[in-house]
C-alpha positions as CSV (number, residue, x, y, z in Angstrom):
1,X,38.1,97.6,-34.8
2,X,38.4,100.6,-32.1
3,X,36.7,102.8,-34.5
4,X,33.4,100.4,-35.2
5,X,33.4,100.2,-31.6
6,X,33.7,103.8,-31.2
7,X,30.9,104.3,-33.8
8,X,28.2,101.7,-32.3
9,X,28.4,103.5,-29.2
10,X,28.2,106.6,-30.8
11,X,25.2,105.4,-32.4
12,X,23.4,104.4,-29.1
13,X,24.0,107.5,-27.5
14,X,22.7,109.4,-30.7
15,X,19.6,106.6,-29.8
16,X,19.3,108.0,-26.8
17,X,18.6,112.1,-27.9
18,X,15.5,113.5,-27.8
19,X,13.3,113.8,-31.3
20,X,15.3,110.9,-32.4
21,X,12.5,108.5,-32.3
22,X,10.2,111.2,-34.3
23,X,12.5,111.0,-37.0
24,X,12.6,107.2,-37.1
25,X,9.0,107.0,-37.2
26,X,9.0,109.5,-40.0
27,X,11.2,107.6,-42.4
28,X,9.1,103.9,-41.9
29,X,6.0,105.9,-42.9
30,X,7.8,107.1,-45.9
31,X,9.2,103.4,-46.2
32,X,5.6,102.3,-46.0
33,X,3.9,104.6,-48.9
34,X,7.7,103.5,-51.4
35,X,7.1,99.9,-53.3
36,X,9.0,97.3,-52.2
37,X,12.1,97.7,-54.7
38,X,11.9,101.4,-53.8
39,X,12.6,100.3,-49.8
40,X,14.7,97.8,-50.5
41,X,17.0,100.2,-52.4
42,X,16.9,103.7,-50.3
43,X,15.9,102.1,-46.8
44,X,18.2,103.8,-44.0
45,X,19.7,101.1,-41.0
46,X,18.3,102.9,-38.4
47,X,19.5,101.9,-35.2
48,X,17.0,100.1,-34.6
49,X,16.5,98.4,-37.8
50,X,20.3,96.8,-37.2
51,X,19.1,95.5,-34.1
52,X,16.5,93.5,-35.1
53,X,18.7,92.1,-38.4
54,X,21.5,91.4,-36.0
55,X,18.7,89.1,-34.1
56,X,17.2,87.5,-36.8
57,X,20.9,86.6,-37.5
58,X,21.5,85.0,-34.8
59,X,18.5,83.0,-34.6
60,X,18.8,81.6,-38.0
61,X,22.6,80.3,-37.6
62,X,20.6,78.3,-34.0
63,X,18.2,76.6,-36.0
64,X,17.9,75.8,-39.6
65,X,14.8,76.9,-41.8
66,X,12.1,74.6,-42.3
67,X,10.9,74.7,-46.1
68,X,7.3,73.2,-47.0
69,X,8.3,72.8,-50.2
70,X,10.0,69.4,-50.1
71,X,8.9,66.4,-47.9
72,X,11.4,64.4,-48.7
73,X,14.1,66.3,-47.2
74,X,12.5,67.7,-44.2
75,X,11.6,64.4,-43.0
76,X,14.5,61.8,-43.0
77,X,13.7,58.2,-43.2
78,X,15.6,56.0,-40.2
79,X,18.2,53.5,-41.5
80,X,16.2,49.7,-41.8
81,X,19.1,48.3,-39.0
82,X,17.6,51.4,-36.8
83,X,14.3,50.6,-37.3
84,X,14.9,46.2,-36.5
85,X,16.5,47.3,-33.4
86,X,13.6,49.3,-32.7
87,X,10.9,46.3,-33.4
88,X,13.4,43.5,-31.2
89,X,12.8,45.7,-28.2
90,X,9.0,46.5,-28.6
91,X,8.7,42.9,-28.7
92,X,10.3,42.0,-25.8
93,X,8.8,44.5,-23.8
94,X,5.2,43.0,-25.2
95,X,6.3,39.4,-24.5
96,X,6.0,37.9,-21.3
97,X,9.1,35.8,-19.9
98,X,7.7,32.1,-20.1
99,X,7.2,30.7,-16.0
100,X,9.8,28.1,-14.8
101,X,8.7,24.9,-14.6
102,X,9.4,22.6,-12.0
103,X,9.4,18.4,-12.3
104,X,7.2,16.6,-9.6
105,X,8.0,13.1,-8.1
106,X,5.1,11.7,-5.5
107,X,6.5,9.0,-3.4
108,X,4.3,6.8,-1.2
109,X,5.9,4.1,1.6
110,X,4.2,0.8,2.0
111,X,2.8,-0.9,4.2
112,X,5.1,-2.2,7.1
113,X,4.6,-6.0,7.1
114,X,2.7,-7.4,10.4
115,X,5.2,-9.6,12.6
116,X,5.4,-10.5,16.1
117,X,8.9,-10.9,15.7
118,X,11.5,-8.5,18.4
119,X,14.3,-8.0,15.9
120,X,16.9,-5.3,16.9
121,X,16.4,-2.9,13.6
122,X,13.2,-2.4,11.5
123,X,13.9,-2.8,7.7
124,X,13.8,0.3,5.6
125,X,9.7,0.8,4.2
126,X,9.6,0.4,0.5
127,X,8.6,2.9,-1.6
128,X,5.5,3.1,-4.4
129,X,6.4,6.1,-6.8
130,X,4.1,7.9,-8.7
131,X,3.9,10.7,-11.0
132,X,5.9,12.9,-12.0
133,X,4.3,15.7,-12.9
134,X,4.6,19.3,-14.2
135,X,4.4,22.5,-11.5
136,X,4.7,25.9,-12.8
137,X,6.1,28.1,-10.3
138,X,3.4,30.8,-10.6
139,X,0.8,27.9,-10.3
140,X,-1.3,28.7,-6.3
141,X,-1.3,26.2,-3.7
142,X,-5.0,24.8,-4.4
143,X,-3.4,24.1,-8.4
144,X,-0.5,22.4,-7.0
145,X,-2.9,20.5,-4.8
146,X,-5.3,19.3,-8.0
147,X,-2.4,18.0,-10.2
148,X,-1.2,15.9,-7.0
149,X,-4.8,14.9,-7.0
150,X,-4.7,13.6,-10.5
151,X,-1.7,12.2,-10.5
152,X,-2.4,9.5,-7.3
153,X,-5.3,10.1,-8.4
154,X,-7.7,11.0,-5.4
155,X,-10.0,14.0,-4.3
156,X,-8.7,16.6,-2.6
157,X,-9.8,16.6,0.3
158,X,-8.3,13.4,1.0
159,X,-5.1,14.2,1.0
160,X,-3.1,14.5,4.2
161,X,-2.0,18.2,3.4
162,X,0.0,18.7,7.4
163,X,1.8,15.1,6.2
164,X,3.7,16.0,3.1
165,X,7.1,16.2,3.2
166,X,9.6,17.7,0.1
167,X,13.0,17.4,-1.1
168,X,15.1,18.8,-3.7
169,X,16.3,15.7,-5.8
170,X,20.1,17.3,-5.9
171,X,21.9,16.8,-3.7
172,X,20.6,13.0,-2.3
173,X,21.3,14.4,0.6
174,X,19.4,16.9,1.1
175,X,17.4,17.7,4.4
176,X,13.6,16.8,4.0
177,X,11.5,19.8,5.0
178,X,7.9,19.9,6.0
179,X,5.7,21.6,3.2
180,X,3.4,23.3,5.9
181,X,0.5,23.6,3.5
182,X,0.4,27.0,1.5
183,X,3.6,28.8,3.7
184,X,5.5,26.2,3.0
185,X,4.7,26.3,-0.6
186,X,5.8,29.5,-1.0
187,X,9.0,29.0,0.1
188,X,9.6,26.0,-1.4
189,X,8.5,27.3,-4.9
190,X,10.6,30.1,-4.1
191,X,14.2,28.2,-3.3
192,X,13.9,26.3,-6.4
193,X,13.5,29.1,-8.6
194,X,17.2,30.3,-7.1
195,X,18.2,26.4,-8.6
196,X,19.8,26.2,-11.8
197,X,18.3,24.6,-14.9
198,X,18.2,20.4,-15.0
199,X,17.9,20.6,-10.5
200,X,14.7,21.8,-10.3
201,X,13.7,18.4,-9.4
202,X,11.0,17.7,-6.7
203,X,10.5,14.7,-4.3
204,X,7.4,14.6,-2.3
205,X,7.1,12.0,0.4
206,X,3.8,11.8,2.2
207,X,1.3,9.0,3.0
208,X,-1.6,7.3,1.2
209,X,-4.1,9.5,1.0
210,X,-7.3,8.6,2.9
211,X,-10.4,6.1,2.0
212,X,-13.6,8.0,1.0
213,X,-16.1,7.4,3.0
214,X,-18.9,6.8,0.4
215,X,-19.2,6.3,-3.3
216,X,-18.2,9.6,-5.6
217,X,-21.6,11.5,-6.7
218,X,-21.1,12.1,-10.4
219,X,-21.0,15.6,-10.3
220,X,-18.3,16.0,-7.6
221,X,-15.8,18.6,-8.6
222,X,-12.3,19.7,-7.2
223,X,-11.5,22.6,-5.1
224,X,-11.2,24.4,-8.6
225,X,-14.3,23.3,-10.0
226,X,-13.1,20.6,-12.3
227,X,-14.8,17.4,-12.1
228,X,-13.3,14.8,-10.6
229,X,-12.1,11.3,-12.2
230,X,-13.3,8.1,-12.1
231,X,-10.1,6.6,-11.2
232,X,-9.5,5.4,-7.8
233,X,-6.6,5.2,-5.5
234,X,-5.4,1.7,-5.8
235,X,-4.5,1.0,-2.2
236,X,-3.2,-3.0,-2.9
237,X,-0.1,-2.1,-4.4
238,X,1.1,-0.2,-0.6
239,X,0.6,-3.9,0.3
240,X,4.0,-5.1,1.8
241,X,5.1,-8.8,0.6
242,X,3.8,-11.3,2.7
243,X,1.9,-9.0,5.0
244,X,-1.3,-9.6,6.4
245,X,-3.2,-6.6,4.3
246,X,-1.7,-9.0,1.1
247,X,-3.5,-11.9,2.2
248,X,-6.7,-10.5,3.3
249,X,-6.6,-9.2,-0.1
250,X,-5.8,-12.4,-2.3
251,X,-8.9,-13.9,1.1
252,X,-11.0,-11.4,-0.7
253,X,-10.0,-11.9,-4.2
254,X,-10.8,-15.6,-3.5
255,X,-13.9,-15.1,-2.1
256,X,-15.4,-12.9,-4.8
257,X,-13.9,-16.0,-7.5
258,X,-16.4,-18.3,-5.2
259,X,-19.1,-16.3,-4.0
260,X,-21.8,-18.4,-6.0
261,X,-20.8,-21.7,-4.7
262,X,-20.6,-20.0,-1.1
263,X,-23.7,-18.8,-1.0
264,X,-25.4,-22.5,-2.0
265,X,-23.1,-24.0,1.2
266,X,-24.3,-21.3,3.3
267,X,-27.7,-22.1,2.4
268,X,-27.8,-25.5,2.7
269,X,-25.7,-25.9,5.5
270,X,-27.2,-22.6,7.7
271,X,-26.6,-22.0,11.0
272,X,-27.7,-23.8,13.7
273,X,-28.6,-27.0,11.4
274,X,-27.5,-28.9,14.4
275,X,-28.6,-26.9,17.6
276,X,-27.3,-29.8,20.2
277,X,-24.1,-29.8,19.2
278,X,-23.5,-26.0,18.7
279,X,-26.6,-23.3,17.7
280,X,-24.2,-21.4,16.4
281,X,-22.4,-23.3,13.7
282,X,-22.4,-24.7,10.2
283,X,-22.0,-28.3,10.7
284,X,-21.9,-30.9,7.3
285,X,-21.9,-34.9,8.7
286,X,-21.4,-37.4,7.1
287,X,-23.1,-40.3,6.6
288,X,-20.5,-43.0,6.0
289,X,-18.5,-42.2,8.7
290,X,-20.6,-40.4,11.6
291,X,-18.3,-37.8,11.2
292,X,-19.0,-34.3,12.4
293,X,-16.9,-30.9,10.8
294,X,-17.7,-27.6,11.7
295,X,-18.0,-25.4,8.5
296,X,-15.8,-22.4,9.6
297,X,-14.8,-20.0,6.8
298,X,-11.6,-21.8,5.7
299,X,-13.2,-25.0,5.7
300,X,-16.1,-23.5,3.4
301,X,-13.3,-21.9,1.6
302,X,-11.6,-25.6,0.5
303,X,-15.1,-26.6,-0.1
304,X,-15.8,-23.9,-2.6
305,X,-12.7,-24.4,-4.7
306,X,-13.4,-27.7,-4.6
307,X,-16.5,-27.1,-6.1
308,X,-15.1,-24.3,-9.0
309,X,-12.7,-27.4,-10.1
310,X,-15.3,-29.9,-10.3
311,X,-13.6,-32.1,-7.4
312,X,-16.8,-31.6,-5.2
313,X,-20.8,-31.1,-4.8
314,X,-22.6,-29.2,-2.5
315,X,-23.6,-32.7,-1.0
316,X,-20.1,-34.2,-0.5
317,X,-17.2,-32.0,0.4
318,X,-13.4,-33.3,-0.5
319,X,-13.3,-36.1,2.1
320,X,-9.5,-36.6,0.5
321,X,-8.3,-33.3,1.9
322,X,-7.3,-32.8,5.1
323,X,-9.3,-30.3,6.3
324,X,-12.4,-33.2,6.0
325,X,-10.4,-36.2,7.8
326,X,-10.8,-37.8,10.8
327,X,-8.5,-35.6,13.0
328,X,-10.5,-32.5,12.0
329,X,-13.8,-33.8,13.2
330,X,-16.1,-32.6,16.3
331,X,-15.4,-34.6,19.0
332,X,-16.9,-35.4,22.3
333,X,-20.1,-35.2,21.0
334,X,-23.0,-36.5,23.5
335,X,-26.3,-37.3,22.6
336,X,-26.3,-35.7,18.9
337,X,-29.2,-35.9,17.2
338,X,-29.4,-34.8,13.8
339,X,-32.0,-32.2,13.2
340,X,-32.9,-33.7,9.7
341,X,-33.6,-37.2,9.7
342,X,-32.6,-37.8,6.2
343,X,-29.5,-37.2,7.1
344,X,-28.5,-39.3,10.4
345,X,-27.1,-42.7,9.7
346,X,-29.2,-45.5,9.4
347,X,-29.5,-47.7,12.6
348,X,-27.2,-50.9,12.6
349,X,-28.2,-53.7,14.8
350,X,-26.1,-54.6,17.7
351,X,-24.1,-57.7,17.1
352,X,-24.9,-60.7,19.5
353,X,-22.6,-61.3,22.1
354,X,-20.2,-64.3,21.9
355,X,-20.7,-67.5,24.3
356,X,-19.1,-67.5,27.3
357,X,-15.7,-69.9,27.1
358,X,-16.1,-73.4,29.1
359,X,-13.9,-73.3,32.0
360,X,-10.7,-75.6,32.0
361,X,-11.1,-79.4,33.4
362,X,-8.9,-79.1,36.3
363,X,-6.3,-81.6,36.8
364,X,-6.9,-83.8,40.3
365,X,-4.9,-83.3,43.4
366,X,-2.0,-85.5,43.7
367,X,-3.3,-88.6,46.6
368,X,0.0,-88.4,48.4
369,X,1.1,-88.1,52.1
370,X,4.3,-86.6,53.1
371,X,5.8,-90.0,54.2
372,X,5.6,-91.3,51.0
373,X,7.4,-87.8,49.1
374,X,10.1,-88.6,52.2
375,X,10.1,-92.5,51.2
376,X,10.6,-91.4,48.1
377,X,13.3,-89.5,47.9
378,X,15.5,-91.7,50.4
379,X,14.9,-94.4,47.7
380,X,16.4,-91.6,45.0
381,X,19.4,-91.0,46.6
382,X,20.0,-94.8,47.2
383,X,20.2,-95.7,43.5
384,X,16.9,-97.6,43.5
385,X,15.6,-98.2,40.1
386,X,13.1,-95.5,38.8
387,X,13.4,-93.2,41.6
388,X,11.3,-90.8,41.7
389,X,9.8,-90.8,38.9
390,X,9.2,-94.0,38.9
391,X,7.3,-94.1,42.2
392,X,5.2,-91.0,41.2
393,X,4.2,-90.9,38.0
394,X,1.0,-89.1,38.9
395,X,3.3,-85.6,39.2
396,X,4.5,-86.4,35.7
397,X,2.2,-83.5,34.4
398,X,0.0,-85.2,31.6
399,X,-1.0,-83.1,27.9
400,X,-1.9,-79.9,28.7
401,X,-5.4,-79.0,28.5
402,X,-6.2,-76.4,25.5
403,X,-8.4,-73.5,26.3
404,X,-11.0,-73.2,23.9
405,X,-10.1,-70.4,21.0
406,X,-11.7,-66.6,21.9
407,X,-13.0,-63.9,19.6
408,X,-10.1,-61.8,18.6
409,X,-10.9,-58.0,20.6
410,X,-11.3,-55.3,18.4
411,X,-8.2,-53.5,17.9
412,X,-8.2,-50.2,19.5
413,X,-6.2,-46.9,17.5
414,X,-2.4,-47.0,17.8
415,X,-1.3,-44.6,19.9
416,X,-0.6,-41.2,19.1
417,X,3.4,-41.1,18.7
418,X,2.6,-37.3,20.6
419,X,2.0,-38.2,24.6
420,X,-0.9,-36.2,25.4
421,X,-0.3,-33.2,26.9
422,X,-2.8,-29.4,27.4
423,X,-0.7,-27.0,25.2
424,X,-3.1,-24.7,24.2
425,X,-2.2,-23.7,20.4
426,X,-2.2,-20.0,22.2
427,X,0.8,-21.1,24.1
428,X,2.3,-23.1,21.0
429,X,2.2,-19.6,18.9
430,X,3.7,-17.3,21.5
431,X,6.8,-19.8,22.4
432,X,7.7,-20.5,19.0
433,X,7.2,-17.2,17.7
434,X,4.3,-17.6,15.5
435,X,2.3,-14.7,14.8
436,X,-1.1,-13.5,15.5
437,X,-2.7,-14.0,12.1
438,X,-1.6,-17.4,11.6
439,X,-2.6,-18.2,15.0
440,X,-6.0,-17.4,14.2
441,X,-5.7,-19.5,11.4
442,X,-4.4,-22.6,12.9
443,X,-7.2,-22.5,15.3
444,X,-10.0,-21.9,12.7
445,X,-8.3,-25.3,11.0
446,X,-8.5,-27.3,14.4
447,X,-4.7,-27.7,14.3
448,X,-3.4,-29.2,17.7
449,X,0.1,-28.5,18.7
450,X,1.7,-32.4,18.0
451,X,-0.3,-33.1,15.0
452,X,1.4,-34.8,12.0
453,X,2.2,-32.1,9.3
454,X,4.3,-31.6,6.2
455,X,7.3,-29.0,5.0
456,X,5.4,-28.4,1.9
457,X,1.9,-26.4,1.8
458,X,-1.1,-28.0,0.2
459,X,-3.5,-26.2,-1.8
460,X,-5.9,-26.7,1.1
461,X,-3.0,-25.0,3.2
462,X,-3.0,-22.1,0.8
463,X,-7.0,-21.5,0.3
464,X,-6.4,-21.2,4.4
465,X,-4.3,-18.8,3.8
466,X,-1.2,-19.6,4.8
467,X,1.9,-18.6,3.4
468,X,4.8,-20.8,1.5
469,X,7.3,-19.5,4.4
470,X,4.8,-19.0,7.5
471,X,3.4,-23.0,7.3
472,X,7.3,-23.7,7.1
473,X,7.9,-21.7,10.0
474,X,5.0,-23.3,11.6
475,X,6.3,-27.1,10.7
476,X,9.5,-26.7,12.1
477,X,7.6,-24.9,15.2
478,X,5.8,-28.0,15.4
479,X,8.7,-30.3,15.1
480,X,10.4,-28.1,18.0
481,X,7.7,-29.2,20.1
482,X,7.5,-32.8,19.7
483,X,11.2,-33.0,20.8
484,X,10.6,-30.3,23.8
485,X,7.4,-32.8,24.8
486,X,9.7,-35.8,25.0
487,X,12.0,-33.8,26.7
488,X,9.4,-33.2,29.3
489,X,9.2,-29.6,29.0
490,X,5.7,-29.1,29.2
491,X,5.2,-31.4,32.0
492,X,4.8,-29.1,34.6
């Protein structure tokens, strides 16, 4: 091993002489004019020929020759499991992860019902709930604000945006946050995406949205350029039970049932019919009893379902309810004159005046002195026969004289079991806690505090518009006062 050591050394210091590369030169231009075989066969390793071998060596043990001969084995095929795995990951990287997608819940409180009672706690509002709808969390602000819009549904613009309120539906108790328009969005869209899957629930709390102020054009659109519905908010189901909004609704309802056969009262009873009673009233009389009633809008209102059932005309009201009998009537009317004459009651002729009684026959004066009363009586206490009696029978009182028989007087009303007092029905509603609406109401069907009433509400009670428990409330008010009057509580 020394020596081949000893001899490549030699060799590159024989490189390394002068004339040496003349001689190498010489022998490849020999090589170059021999025949392949020829050079193959006498060539001389020069030096520099076992250089370059050794480096074409080494470069062919670094990297493998590529034939063109064969295809097949230059280019290997990947296994089929290589190439699946290859297709699952293009595809997810082409695929888009699907957005989350959250559940809506819209819920609305009604309408707190209208008392004038003080109690200590108000009850709880109830709740209308609408919806629910779906909310994708990459959906803006103004697309969360259409599907709320179709879902109440509403334009909008009429939706109170600063009064919306939100909850997560788990946990129930969860603090209510204000949504704060599009901030607000954001953040809550983004703390239900950190919620796991089945609580991304959603409970909006906000209030009815607002009343248009005109008719929908047909080719209104959203904030997003989609046209708008034809459905409308339906604002009577926020009405609370037995509140006032409820019965002005079912007043309304009513009133559109009977609009024809109000429109023939109104005109033939117009206002002003009778100007010297009132210019400005409806006033129906009646012939048989010289009755008076002022048409107010209840009174027209039992007139007109009256009507609808066949019960009544347009000439004769029901006289059998009680909104048409005598108690109800105008009175303190002076000088009334009917303005049409066909109407006022035909003149009856006064009847003649009974004949004046004959006065009594008075009895004649005893004729006797006082000697003879003392002569008299001394003859009375002396036993004497007859006594006196006897001695005056002219103070023996003879048949009584009969007065002739009188005309029996007409019998005036009974008396109101009610002593008559100035309670205004004002005063009546604020000290027995009646409120305002029905007030209104008991004044519009001429209802003095005292007056005989009933438990139980009539159909003519309930075209008013009373309730089944308000004209309860009201009876036992009124039964209150009769016993306070007696008592003498309003005397002062």
């Amino acid at each position: 091993m020394s020596d081949l050591q000893q001899d490549d050394s030699d060799i590159e210091i024989d490189d390394r002489r002068p004339g040496r590369s003349i001689v190498d030169g010489m022998i490849d231009g020999m090589a170059a004019e021999l025949s392949s075989e020829t050079y193959q066969k006498w060539i001389v390793n020069t030096p520099t020929l076992m250089r370059s071998k050794s480096a074409a060596s080494t470069t062919s043990k670094r990297k493998k020759p590529v034939s063109s001969t064969s295809d097949k084995s230059s280019t290997p095929r990947p296994s089929k499991k290589a190439k699946q795995v290859t297709n699952i990951s293009d595809s997810e990287e082409e695929a888009p992860e699907p957005p989350l997608v959250l559940t809506v819940y819209i819920h609305i409180p009604k309408n707190a019902p209208t008392t004038t009672s003080r109690s200590r706690k108000a009850p709880a509002p109830e709740i209308v709930e609408f919806g629910p709808f779906d909310l994708l969390a990459t959906d803006s602000y103004p697309q969360f604000l259409t599907k709320l819009a179709e879902t109440l549904p509403c334009r909008t613009e009429n939706i109170h945006q600063s009064k919306i309120k939100w909850k997560p539906k788990v946990p129930k108790n969860a603090q209510i946050l204000t949504l704060g328009k599009e901030t607000g969005y954001k953040a809550m869209i983004t703390e239900m995406k950190a919620k796991k899957a089945g609580s991304r629930t959603i409970i909006l709390t906000m209030p009815a949205p607002a009343e248009p102020m005109e008719e929908e054009v047909p080719w209104a659109t959203n904030t997003d350029d989609t046209p708008v519905k034809a459905e409308k908010f339906d604002y009577s189901q926020l009405d609370a039970t037995g509140s006032a909004d409820s019965i002005h609704q079912q007043q309304m309802t009513f009133n559109k049932a009977t609009k024809e056969e109000r429109i023939l009262l109104e005109e033939r009873y117009p206002i002003g019919n009778y100007p010297n009673i009132d210019p400005n009233k409806r006033i129906y009389f009646n012939r048989k009893t010289g009755f008076y009633y002022d048409l107010t809008a209840s009174r027209v209102g039992v007139w007109c379902s009256a009507i609808a059932k066949n019960e009544a005309d347009i000439e004769t009201p029901p006289l059998a309810s009680r909104f048409f009998d005598a108690n109800q009537r105008i009175k303190n009317i002076a000088g009334a004159n009917p303005v049409n004459p066909l109407l006022a009651p035909a003149a009856v002729a006064p009847a003649p005046a009974p004949a004046p009684a004959p006065a009594p026959t008075p009895a004649p004066a005893p004729a006797l002195s006082l000697s003879d009363l003392l002569m008299a009586s001394l003859l009375t206490n002396a036993g004497g026969g007859g006594g006196l009696n006897a001695l005056l029978p002219q103070l023996n009182p003879g048949p009584v004289l009969a007065h002739p028989h009188l005309p029996p007087q007409p019998k005036s009303a009974p008396p109101s079991p009610v002593k008559r007092h100035s309670v205004s029905v004002d005063r009546f509603c604020q000290d027995y806690d009646i409120d305002d609406i029905d007030c209104a109401r008991l004044k519009e069907v001429g209802f003095r505090p005292g007056d005989a009433t009933k438990s139980e509400r009539d159909s003519d009670l309930q075209n008013a518009g009373f309730t089944l428990f308000g004209w309860r409330r009201i009876h036992e008010a009124n039964v209150r006062f009769k016993a306070d009057l007696s008592a003498g509580k309003f005397d002062a």
